[in-house]
PANU-792818 format. One record per residue (C-alpha): x, y, z; residue number from 1. Coordinates in pm, whole numbers. Example, Ala and Ser with C-alpha at 12.3 -4.5 7.8 and 13.67 -1.06 7.14 Angstrom:
2
      px      py      pz    k
    1230    -450     780    1
    1367    -106     714    2
END
This chain:
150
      px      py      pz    k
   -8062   -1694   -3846    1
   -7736   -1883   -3764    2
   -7718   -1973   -3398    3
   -7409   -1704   -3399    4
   -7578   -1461   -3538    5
   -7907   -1510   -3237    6
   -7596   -1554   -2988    7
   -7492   -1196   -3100    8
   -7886   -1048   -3137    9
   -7902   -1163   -2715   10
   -7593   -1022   -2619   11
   -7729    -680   -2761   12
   -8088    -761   -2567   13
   -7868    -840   -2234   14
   -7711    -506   -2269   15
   -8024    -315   -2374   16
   -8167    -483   -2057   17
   -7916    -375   -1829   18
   -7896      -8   -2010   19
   -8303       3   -1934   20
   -8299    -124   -1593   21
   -7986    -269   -1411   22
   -8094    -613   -1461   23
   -7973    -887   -1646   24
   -8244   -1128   -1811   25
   -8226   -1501   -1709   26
   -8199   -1778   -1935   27
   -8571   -1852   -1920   28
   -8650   -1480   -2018   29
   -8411   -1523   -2281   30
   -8582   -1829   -2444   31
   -8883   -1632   -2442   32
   -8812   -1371   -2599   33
   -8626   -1554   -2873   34
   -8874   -1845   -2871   35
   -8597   -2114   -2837   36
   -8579   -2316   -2579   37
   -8445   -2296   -2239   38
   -8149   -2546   -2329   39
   -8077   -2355   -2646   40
   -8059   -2003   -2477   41
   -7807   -2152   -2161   42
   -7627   -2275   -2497   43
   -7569   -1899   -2663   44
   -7486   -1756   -2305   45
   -7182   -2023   -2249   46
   -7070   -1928   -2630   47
   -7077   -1585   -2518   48
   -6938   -1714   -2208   49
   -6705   -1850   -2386   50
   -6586   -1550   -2623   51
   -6539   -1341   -2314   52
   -6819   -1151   -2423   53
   -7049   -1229   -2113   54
   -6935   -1332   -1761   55
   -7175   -1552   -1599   56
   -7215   -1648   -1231   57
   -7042   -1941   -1100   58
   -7260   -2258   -1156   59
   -7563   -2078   -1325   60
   -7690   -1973   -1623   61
   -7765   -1590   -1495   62
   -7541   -1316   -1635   63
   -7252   -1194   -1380   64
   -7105    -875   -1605   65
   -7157    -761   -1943   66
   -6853    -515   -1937   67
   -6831    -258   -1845   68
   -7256    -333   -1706   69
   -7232    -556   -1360   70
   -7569    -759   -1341   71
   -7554    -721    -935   72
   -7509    -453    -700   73
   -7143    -362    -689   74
   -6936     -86    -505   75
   -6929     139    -817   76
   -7284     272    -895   77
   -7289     494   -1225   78
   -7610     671   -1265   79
   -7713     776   -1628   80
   -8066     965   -1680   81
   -8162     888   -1348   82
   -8088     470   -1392   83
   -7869     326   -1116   84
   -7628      70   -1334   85
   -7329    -114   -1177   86
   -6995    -149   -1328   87
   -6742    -404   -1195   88
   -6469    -210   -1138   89
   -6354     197   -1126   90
   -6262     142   -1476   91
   -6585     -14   -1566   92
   -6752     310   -1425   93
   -6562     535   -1700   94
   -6649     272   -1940   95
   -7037     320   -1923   96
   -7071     677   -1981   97
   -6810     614   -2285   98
   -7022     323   -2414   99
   -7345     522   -2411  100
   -7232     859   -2466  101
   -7367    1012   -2178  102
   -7290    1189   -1922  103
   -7315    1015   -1524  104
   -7274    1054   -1183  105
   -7075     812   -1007  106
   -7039     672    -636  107
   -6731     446    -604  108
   -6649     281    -236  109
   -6274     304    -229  110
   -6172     -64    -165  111
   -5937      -1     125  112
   -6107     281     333  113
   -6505     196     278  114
   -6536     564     217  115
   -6730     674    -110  116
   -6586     866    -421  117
   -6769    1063    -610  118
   -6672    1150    -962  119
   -6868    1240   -1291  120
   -6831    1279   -1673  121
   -6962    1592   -1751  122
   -6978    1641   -2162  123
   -6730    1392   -2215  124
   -6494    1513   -1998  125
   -6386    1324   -1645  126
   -6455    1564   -1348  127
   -6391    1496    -978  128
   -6359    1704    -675  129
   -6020    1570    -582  130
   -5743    1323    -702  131
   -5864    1070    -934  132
   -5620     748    -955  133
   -5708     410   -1041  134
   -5477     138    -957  135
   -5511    -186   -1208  136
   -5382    -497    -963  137
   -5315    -717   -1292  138
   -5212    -600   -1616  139
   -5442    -612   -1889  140
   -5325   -1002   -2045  141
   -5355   -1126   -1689  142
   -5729    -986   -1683  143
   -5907   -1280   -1796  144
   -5707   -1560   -1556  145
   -5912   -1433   -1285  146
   -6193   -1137   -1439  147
   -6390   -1097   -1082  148
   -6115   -1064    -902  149
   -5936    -849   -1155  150
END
């Protein structure tokens, strides 16, 4: 196996990790369960890194987002046969239930007010018991300049 080709096979086991259990693994887990070594596993996640395919945490080798999965606890939980997972962002949230094909609940904290949103998909379909309006701060080729704060 190419070292693309194993970057590719742990970006899958990230987000099959994530899917399973809202966390991330670490680059040690990683090197175990690919028996390569530590080095050679921080190596594939800055490639990944690198092809915006993974964002990792500032100065470390542990997985920040795997869009639209957050690896920590964010303001927009998304729960999907009864597993809390975190998206980074209101648009994030949609994106999870889209990636998996499922349907979920979600809690958002609005951003300004603190107070907390609750929306579903419901067989595909977006469903919410009042407005629904998500405001993008950055348009879409600006994203990446800046993709925690976006």
């Amino acid at each position: 196996m190419t070292p693309i080709e194993r970057d590719w096979r742990i970006r899958q086991h990230i987000y099959e990790a994530l899917v399973a259990s809202g966390r991330a693994p670490d680059a040690s887990a990683i090197a175990e369960r690919f028996s390569i070594t530590r080095r050679d596993a921080r190596h594939s996640l800055r490639r990944l890194r690198d092809a915006h395919a993974l964002v990792m945490q500032p100065g470390g080798d542990a997985v920040l987002m795997a869009h639209p999965l957050s690896a920590v606890e964010t303001d927009y939980r998304v729960f999907v046969d009864g597993v809390a997972l975190y998206a980074n962002c209101a648009w994030d949230s949609l994106g999870i239930p889209a990636m998996l094909g499922r349907d979920a609940a979600i809690a958002a904290r609005h951003p300004l007010t603190g107070d907390v949103l609750r929306y579903s998909i419901d067989a595909g379909r977006l469903r919410s018991d009042g407005e629904f309006l998500v405001h993008f701060a950055h348009p879409f080729r600006q994203w990446y300049d800046d993709i925690v704060e976006t």
